[in-house]
C-alpha positions as CSV (number, residue, x, y, z in Angstrom):
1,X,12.0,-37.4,34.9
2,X,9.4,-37.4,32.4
3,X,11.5,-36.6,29.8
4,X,13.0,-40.3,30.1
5,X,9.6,-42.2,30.5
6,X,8.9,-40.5,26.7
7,X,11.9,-42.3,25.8
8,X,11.5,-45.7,27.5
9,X,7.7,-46.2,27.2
10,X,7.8,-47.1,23.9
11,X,10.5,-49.6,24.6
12,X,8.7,-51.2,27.2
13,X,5.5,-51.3,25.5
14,X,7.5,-52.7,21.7
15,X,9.5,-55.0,23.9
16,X,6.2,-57.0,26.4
17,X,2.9,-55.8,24.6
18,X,1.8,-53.3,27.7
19,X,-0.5,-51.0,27.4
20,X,0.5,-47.6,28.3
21,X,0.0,-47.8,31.9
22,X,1.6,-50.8,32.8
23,X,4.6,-49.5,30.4
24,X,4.8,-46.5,32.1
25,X,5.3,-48.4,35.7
26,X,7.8,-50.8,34.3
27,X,9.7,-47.8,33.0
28,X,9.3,-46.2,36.2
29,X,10.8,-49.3,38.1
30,X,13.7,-49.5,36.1
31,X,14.7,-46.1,37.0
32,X,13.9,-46.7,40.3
33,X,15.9,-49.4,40.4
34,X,19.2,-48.0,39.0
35,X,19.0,-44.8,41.2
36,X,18.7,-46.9,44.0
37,X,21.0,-49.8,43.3
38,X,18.6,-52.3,44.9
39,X,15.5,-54.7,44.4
40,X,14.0,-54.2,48.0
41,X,10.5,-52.9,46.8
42,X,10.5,-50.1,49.4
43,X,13.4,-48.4,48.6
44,X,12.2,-48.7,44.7
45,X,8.8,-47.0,45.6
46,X,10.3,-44.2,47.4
47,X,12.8,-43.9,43.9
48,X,9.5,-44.2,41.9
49,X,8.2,-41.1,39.4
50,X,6.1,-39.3,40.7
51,X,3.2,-37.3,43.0
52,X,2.2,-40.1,44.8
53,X,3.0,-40.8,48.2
54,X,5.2,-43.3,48.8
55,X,2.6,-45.6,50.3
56,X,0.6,-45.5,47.1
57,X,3.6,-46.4,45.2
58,X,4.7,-49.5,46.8
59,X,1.0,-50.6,46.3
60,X,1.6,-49.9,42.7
61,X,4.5,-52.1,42.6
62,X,2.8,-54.8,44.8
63,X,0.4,-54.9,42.0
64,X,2.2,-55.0,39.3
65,X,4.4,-58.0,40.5
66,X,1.1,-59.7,41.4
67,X,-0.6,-59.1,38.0
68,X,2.5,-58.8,35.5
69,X,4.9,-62.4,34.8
70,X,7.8,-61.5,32.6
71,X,8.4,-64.8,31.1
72,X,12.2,-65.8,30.5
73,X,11.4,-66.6,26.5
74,X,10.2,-62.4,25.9
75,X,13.2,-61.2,28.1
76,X,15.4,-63.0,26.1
77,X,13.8,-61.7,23.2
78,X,13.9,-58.5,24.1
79,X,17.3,-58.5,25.6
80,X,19.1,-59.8,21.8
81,X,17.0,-57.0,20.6
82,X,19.6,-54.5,22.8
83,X,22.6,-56.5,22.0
84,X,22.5,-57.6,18.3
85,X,25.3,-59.8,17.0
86,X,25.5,-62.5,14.6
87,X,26.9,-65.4,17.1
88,X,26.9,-65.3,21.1
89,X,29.2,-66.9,22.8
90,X,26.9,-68.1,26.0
91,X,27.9,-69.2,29.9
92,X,26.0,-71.3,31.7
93,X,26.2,-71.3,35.4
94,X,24.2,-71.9,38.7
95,X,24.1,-69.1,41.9
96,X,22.1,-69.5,45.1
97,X,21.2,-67.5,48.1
98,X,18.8,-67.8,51.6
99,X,16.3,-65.4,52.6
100,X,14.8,-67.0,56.5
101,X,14.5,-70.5,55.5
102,X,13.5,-70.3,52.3
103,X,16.9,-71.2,49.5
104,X,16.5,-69.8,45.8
105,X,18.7,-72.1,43.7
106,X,18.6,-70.6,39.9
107,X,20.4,-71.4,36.7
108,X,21.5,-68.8,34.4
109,X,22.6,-68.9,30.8
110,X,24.3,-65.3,30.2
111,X,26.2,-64.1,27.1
112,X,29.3,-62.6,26.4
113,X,29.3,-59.5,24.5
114,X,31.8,-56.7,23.7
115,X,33.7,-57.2,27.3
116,X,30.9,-57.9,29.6
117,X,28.0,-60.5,30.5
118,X,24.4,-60.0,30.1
119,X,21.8,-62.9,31.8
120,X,19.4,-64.1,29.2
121,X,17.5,-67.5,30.1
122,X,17.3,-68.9,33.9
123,X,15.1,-71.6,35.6
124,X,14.5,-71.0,39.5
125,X,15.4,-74.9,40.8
126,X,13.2,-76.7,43.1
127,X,13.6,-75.6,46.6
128,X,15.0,-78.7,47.7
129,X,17.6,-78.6,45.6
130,X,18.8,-75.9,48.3
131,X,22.6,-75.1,47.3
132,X,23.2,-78.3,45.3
133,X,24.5,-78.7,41.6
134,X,22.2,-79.0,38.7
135,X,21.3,-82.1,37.2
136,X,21.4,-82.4,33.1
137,X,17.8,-82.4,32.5
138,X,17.6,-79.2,33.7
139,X,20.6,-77.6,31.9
140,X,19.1,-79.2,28.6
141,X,15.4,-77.7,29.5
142,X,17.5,-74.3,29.6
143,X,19.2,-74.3,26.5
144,X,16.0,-75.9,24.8
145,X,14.5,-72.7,25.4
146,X,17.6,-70.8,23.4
147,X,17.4,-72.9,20.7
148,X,13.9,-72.7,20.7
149,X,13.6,-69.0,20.0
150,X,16.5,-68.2,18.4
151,X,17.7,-71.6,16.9
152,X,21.8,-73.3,17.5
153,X,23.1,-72.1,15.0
154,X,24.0,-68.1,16.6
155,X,25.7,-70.0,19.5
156,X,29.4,-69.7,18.7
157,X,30.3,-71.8,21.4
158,X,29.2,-72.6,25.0
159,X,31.1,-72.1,28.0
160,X,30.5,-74.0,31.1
161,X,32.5,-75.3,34.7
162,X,33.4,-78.3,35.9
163,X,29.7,-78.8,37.4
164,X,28.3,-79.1,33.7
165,X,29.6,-81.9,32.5
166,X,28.7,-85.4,31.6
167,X,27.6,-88.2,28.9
168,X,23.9,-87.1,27.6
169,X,25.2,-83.3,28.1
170,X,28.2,-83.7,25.7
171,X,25.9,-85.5,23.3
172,X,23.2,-82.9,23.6
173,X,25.6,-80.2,22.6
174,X,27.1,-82.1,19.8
175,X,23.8,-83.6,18.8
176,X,22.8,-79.7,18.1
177,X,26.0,-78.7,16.7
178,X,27.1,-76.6,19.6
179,X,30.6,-76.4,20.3
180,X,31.7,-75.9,23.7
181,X,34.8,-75.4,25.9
182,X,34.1,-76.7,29.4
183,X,36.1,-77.1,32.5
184,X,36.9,-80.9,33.9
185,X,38.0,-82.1,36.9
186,X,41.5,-83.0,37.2
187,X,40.5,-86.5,38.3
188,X,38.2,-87.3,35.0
189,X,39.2,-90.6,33.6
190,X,40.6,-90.0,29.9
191,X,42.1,-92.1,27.5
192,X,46.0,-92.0,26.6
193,X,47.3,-91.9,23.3
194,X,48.0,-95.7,23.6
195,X,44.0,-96.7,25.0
196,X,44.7,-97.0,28.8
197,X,43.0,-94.6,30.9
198,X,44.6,-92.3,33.2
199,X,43.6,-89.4,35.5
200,X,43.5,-86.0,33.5
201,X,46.0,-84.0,35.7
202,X,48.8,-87.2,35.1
203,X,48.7,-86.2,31.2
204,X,49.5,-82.4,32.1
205,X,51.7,-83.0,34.7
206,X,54.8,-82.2,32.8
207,X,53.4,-78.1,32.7
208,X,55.0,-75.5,34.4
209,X,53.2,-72.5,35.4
210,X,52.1,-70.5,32.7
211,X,52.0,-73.1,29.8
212,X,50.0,-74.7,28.4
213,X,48.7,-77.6,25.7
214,X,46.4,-79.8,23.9
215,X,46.7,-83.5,23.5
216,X,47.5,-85.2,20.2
217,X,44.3,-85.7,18.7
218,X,40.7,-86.5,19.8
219,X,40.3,-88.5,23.7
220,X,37.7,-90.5,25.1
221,X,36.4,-88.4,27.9
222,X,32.6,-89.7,29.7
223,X,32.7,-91.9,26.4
224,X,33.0,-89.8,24.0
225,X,35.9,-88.5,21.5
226,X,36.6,-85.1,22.5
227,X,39.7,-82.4,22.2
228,X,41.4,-82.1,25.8
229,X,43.4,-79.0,26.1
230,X,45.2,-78.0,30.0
231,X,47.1,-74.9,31.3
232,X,48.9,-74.8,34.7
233,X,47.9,-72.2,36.6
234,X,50.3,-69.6,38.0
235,X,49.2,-70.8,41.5
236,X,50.0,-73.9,40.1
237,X,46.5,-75.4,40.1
238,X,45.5,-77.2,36.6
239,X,43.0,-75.9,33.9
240,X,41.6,-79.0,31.8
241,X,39.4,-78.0,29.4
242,X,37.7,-80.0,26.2
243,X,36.0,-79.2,23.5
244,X,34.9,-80.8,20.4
245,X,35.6,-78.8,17.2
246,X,39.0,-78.6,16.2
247,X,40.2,-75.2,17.5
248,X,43.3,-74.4,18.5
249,X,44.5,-74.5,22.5
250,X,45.0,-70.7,22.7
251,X,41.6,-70.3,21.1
252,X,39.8,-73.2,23.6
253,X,41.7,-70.8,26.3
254,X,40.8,-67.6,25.0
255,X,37.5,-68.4,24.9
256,X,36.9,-69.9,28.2
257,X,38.5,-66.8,30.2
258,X,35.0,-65.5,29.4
259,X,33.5,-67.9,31.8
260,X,35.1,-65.2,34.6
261,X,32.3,-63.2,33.2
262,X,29.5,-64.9,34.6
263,X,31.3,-64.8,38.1
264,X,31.3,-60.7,37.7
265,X,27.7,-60.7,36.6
266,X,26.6,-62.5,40.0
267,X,28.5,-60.1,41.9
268,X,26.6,-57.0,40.2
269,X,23.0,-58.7,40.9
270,X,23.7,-59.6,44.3
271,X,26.3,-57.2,46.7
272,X,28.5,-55.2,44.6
273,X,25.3,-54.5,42.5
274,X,21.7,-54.7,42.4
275,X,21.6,-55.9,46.1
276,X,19.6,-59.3,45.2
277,X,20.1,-60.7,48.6
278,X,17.8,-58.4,50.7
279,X,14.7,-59.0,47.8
280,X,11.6,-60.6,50.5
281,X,10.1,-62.2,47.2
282,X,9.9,-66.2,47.1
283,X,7.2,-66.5,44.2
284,X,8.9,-67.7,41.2
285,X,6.8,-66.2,38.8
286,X,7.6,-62.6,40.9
287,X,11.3,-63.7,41.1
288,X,11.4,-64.0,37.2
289,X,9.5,-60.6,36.8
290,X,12.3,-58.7,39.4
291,X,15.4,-60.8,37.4
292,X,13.8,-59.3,34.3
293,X,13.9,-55.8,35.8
294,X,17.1,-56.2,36.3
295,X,18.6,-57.6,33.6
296,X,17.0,-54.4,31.7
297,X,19.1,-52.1,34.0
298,X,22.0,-54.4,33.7
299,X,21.9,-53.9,30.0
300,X,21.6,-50.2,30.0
301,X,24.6,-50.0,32.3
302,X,26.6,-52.3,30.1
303,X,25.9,-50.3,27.2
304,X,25.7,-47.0,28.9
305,X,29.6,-48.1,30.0
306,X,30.5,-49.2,26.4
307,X,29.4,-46.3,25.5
308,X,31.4,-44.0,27.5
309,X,34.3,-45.9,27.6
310,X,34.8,-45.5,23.9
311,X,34.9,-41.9,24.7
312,X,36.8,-42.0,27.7
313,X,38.8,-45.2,28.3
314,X,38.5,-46.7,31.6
315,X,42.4,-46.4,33.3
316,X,44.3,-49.9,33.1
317,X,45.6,-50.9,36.5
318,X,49.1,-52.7,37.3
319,X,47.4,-56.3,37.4
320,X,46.5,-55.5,33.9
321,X,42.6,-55.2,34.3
322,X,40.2,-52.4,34.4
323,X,40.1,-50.3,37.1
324,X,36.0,-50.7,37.5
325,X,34.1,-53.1,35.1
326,X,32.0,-51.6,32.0
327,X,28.9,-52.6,34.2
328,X,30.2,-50.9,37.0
329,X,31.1,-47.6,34.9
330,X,27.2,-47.2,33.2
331,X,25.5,-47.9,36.2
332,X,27.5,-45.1,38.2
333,X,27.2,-42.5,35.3
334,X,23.0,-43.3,35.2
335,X,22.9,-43.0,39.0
336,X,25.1,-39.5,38.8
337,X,22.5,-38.5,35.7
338,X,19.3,-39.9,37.4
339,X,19.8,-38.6,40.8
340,X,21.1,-35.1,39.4
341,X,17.9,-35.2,36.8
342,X,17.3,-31.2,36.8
343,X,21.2,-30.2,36.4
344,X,21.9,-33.2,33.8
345,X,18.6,-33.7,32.0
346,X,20.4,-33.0,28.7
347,X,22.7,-35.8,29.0
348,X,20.4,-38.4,30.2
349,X,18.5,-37.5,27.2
350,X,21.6,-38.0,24.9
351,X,22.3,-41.3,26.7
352,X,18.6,-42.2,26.6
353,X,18.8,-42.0,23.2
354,X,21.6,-43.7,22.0
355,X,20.2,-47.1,23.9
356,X,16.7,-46.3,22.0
357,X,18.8,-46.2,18.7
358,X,21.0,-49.0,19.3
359,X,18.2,-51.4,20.0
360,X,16.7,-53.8,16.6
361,X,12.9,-54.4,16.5
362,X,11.8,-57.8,17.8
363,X,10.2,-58.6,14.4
364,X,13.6,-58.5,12.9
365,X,15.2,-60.4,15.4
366,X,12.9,-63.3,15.2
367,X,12.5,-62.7,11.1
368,X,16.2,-61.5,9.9
């Protein structure tokens, strides 16, 4: 196992400014945590390099979540650093869950790269917003901090559903050149080509399942000219989508499939992955520390998977997706690798490697 914390020190250390010590438990944890497959803190320590007992190394742990904040800005610095691309597509949407009494409400923007989705920004919402929906100063806070680091202009386009939607929220997106394809309710007031209103799902009720269209020309949705574009569902159900830029309907649609990303990404952190439900942390400043964690496994999955599945495809099944998700494919080869360390050293070293190499320095993020 040391052989990998030669490897991923420096990454930690480039990536958040540690010193060597703190690098080496943050490296530690994020091994931890993908042999494991969950945040719970005990089952991390007992996963944890080293001589120690385990005792010692949940006080470790407890320490460095007490003394260590992983702001959101230097994640998602270093998480562009892992994923380098010229544009992002990004999602924006809201998950919630209870631990005893206490609800954690958080809001997520994630992008879309190469076939799977990668959290980048969040907020942790009051506490007494419980489950409820976001409001748009909070969505705008989020994306201010995006633009803020890496400017609008690498957002291809944003995706978001029917919860994220609204005057000021169109206009902030337009106002900052953003184009976006975003889901509306099928009861949204919206203007026919004649200037009487009428409820989006009358205007798309001549679809059958399967098709799909966009209205002649631009439509005053929440007040504003916009591009409304609606697909029948083959359950029958009605997609109405707008957007602002003049793209075509199969291209509003294309691109708003990737929404379904997100959805898959909140399954990995909470159940089907990383376990996020059983965490006993309620701190915010702790929560955003563990999302950090990982979001850093999550990406070495992701590109561990992409990786392998451009040598070995993952099978097709009859529905016409993949049999297990990229995520899902990296994160069970690391745990084979990590678990087996003595037998298959040499290939975690090879894989190791390849995320090292396929990373960009910070500097040239923030400078290219």
């Amino acid at each position: 196992m040391a052989e990998l914390l030669i490897v991923l020190i420096p990454i930690m250390q480039e990536a958040f400014g540690w010193n060597l010590a703190r690098a080496k438990c943050a490296a530690g944890i994020t091994l931890a945590l993908i042999k494991v497959r969950t945040v719970n803190l005990v089952q991390i320590a007992l996963a944890l390099p080293g001589d120690a007992k385990k005792e010692s190394k949940y006080r470790r742990i407890q320490r460095f979540f007490s003394e260590i904040h992983i702001d959101t800005e230097t994640l998602a610095k270093f998480i562009i650093t892992q994923l380098p691309l010229s544009k992002y597509a990004l999602l924006i949407d809201r998950t919630n869950w209870k631990f005893g009494k206490t609800y954690q409400n958080i809001l997520f923007i994630a992008i879309s790269y190469n076939g799977f989705t990668i959290p980048i920004l969040h907020i942790i919402l009051p506490q007494s917003k419980k489950s409820g929906n976001t409001n748009t100063q909070e969505r705008i806070e989020l994306l201010q901090r995006f633009i803020k680091v890496f400017g609008s202009s690498v957002i291809e386009y944003f995706v978001g559903d029917r919860e994220f939607v609204g005057k000021v929220w169109f206009m902030f997106l337009i106002d900052n050149n953003i184009n976006f394809r975003i889901r509306i309710k099928c009861n949204t007031k919206i203007s026919r080509a004649n200037g009487k209103y009428s409820k989006a799902k009358n205007l798309f009720r001549d679809l059958r399942p399967g098709e799909a269209k966009q209205l002649d020309g631009k439509r005053e949705v929440f007040g504003i000219e916009l591009y409304v574009t609606g697909m029948k569902l083959p359950s029958g159900e009605l997609l109405i989508i707008v957007s602002h830029d003049s793209a075509s309907y199969t291209e509003v649609l294309n691109d708003y499939k990737k929404r379904w990303g997100i959805e898959c990404l909140f399954k990995e952190l909470k159940s089907q992955g990383s376990d996020f439900e059983t965490t006993h942390l309620t701190d915010p400043k702790k929560i955003d520390t563990l999302i950090a964690f990982m979001t850093i496994a999550c990406v070495w999955a992701c590109k561990t998977g992409q990786w392998l599945n451009n040598e070995k495809e993952i099978p097709i099944k009859e529905h016409g997706r993949k049999a297990i998700s990229i995520f899902r494919y990296g994160l069970d080869f690391l745990r084979e690798i990590f678990l087996n360390i003595e037998e298959k050293i040499s290939q975690s070293l090879v894989v190791l490697e390849f995320i090292r190499m396929a990373s960009v320095p910070i500097k040239c993020v923030l400078n290219c």
